[in-house]
C-alpha positions in Angstrom: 25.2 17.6 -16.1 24.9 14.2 -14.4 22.5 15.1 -11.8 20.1 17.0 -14.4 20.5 13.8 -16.5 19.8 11.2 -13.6 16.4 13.8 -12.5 15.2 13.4 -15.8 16.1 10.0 -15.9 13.7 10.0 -12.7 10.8 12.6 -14.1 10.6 9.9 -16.9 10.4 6.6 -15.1 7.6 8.4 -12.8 5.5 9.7 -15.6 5.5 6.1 -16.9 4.9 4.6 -13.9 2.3 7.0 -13.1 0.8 6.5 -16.7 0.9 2.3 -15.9 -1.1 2.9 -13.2 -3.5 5.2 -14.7 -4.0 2.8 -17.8 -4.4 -0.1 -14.7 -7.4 1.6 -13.2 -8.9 2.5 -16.2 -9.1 -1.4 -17.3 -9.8 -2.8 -14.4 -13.1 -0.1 -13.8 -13.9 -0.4 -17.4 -14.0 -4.4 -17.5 -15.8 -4.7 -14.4 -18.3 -2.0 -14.2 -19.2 -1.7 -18.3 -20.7 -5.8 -17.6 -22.1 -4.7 -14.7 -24.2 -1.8 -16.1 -25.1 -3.9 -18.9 -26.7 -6.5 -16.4 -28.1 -3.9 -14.3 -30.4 -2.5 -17.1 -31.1 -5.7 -18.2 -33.0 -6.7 -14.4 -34.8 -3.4 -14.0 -36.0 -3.9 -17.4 -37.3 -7.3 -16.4 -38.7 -6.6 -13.3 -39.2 -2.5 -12.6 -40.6 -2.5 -16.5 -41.2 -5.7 -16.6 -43.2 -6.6 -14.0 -41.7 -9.4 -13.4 -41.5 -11.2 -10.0 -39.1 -13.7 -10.2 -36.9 -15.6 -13.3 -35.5 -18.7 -12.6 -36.2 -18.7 -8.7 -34.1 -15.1 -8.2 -35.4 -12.4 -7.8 -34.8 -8.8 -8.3 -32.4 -8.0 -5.1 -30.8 -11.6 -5.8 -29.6 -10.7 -9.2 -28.3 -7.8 -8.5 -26.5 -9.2 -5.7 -25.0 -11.7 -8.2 -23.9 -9.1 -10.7 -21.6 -7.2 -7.8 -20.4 -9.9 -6.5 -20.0 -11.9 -9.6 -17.9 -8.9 -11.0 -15.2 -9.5 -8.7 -14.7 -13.0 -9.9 -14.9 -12.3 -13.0 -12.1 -9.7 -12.7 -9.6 -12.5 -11.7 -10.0 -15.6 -14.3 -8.5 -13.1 -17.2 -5.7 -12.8 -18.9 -3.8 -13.1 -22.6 -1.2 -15.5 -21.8 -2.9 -17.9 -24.7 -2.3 -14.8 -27.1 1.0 -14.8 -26.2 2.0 -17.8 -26.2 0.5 -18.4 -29.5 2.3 -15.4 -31.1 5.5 -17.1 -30.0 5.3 -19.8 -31.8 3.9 -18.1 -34.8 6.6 -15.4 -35.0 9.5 -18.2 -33.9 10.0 -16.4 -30.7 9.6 -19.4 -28.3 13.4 -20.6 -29.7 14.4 -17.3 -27.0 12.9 -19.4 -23.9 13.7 -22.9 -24.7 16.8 -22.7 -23.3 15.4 -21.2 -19.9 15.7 -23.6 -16.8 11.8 -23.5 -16.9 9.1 -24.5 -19.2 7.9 -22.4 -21.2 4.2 -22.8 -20.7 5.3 -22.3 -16.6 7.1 -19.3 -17.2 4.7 -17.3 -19.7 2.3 -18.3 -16.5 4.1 -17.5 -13.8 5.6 -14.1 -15.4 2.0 -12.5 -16.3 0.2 -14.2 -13.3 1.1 -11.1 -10.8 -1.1 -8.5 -11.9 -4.0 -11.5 -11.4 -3.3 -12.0 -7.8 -2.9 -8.2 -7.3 -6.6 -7.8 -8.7 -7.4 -10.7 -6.3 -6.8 -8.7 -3.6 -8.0 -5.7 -4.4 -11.6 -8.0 -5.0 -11.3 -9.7 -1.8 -11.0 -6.5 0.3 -14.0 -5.0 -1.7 -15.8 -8.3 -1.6 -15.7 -8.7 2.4 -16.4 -4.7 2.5 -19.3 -5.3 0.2 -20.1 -8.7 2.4 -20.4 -6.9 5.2 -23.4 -4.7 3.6 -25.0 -7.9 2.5 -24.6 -9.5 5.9 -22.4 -12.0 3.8 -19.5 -14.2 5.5 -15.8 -13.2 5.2 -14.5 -16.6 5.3 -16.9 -17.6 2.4 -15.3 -15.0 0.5 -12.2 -16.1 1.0 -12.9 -19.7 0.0 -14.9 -18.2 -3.0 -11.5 -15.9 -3.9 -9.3 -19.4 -3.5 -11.9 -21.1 -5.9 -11.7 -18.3 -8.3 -7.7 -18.7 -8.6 -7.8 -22.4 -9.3 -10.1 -21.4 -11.8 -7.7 -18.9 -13.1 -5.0 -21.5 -13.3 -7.9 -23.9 -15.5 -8.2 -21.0 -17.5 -5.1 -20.3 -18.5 -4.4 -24.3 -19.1 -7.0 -24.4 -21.8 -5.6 -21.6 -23.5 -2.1 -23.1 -23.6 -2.9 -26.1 -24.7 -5.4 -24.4 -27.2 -2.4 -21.6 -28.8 -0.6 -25.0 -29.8 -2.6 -25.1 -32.5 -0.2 -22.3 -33.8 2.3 -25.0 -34.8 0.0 -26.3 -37.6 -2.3 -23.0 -38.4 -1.1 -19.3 -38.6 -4.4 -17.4 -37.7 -4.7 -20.0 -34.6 -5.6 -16.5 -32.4 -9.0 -16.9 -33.8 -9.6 -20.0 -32.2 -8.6 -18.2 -28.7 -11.2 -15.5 -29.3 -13.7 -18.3 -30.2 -13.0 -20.1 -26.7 -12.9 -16.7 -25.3 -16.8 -16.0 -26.1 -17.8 -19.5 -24.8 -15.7 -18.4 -21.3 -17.7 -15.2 -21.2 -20.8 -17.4 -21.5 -20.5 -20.7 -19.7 -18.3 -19.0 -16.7 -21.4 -17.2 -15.5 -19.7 -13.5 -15.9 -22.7 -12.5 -18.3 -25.5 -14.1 -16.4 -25.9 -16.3 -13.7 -26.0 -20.1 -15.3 -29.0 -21.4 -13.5 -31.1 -19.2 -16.3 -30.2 -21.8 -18.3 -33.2 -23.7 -19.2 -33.1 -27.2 -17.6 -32.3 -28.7 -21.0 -29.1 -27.1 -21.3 -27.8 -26.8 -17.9 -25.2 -29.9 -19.3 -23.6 -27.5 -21.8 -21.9 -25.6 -18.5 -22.0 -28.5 -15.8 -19.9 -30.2 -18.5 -17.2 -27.6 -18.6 -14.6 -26.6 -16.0 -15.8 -22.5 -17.0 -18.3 -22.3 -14.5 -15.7 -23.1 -11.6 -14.7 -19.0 -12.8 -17.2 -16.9 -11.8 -20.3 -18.8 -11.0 -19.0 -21.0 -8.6 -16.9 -18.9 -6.3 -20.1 -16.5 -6.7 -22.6 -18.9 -5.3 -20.5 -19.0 -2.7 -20.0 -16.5 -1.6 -23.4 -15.7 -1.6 -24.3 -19.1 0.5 -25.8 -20.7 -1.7 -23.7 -23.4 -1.9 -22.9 -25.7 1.4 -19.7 -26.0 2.5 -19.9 -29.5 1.2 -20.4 -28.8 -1.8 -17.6 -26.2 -2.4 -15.6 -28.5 -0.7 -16.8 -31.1 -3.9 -15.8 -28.1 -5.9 -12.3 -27.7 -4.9 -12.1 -31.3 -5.7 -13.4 -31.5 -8.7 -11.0 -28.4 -9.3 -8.1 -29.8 -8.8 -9.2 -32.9 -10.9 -9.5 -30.2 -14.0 -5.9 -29.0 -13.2 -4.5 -32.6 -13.6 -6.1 -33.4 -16.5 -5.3 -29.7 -17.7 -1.2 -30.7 -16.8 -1.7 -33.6 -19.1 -3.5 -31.9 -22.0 -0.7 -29.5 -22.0 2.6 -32.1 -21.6 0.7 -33.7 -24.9 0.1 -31.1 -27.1 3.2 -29.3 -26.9 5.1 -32.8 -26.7 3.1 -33.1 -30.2 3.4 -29.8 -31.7 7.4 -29.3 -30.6 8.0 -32.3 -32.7 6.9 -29.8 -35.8 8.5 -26.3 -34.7 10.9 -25.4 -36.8 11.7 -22.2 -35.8 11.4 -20.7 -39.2 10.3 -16.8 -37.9 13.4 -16.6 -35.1 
């Protein structure tokens, strides 16, 4: 009777574990190659249909170039930890973890951050395979995969400091999903941010998003100098301090109105 109970036991956790995976894949091929698509028909409409030559300086092979490459980056500044952290506060939750020997904002991070450097990888081996077709650098990619992380770690810094708003408004998600769209925009994961017209380029050269995908994307592809991803990393880690300090201040502030009401 034990051992039928204990194979079962086993049948079970592989099915799930076999279903994770499966549910895995099927997100991380949907979110990457859905954009990707999308981007694709938008080029050969503008140049095969078109009949266009160049936009912005790029043309038709450098745009699709950007979209593969660029979908690898964009693969590893995700993830919810924002939504989270906001519903914990909303639903009184966050009273479980402040008596943990960490901070909360650290351990939320450093609890969902796995699955991030898993997918980081998994995009650096395709990116050097697909580097290799391009006549691209490996180290490059590496350096572009480092700056992609850091940019992963600003990402996630805005949205904590951004779900403390849940201490003074209940639908404070909304504002995640707003800062969510800009990402998608300013980060370069829909299109390549020198399209910008020159008038705006200050709307995403003002922001630490383009340090997601953009940046590790140019690159990669060499068309930044070493310099001036070195200048990057600095500026990078610049973000990452000031990040630190908007989040000791706003959770500083908004601890000072928990109450703890929904625990």
């Amino acid at each position: 009777m034990k051992l039928q109970w204990r194979l079962a036991a086993l049948r079970n956790g592989f099915q799930d574990a076999t279903a994770y995976r499966v549910e895995f894949i099927f997100e991380f091929l949907g979110s990457a190659f859905v954009p990707a698509a999308i981007q694709w028909v938008l080029w050969y409409a503008l140049f095969k249909i078109g009949g266009a030559s160049e936009v912005a300086g790029m043309t038709y092979v450098d745009l699709v170039h950007y979209t593969l490459m660029s979908l690898l980056f964009s693969q590893v500044r995700g993830g919810d930890h924002d939504f989270e952290l906001s519903e914990m506060i909303r639903s009184g939750q966050l009273s479980n973890y402040l008596l943990r020997p960490v901070g909360v904002v650290e351990f939320v991070y450093i609890r969902g951050v796995a699955p991030r450097i898993f997918i980081a990888g998994i995009c650096l081996i395709l990116g050097v395979i697909l580097g290799q077709l391009f006549g691209l650098s490996g180290p490059r990619m590496i350096g572009a995969m480092f700056l992609a992380l850091l940019g992963n770690i600003i990402h996630y810094q805005v949205g904590a400091t951004l779900a403390t708003t849940a201490f003074l408004w209940e639908e404070s998600y909304s504002i995640l999903m707003v800062k969510n769209m800009v990402v998608n925009l300013l980060s370069g994961e829909l299109i390549p941010l020198n399209l910008f017209p020159p008038s705006l380029q200050w709307l995403w050269k003002s922001t630490p998003f383009y340090l997601y995908v953009f940046g590790p994307t140019q690159y990669a592809l060499g068309h930044w100098s070493h310099t001036e991803f070195l200048m990057q990393i600095a500026i990078s880690m610049l973000w990452i301090l000031f990040g630190w300090g908007l989040i000791r201040l706003s959770w500083d502030l908004g601890m000072k109105r928990y109450l703890s009401l929904g625990g």
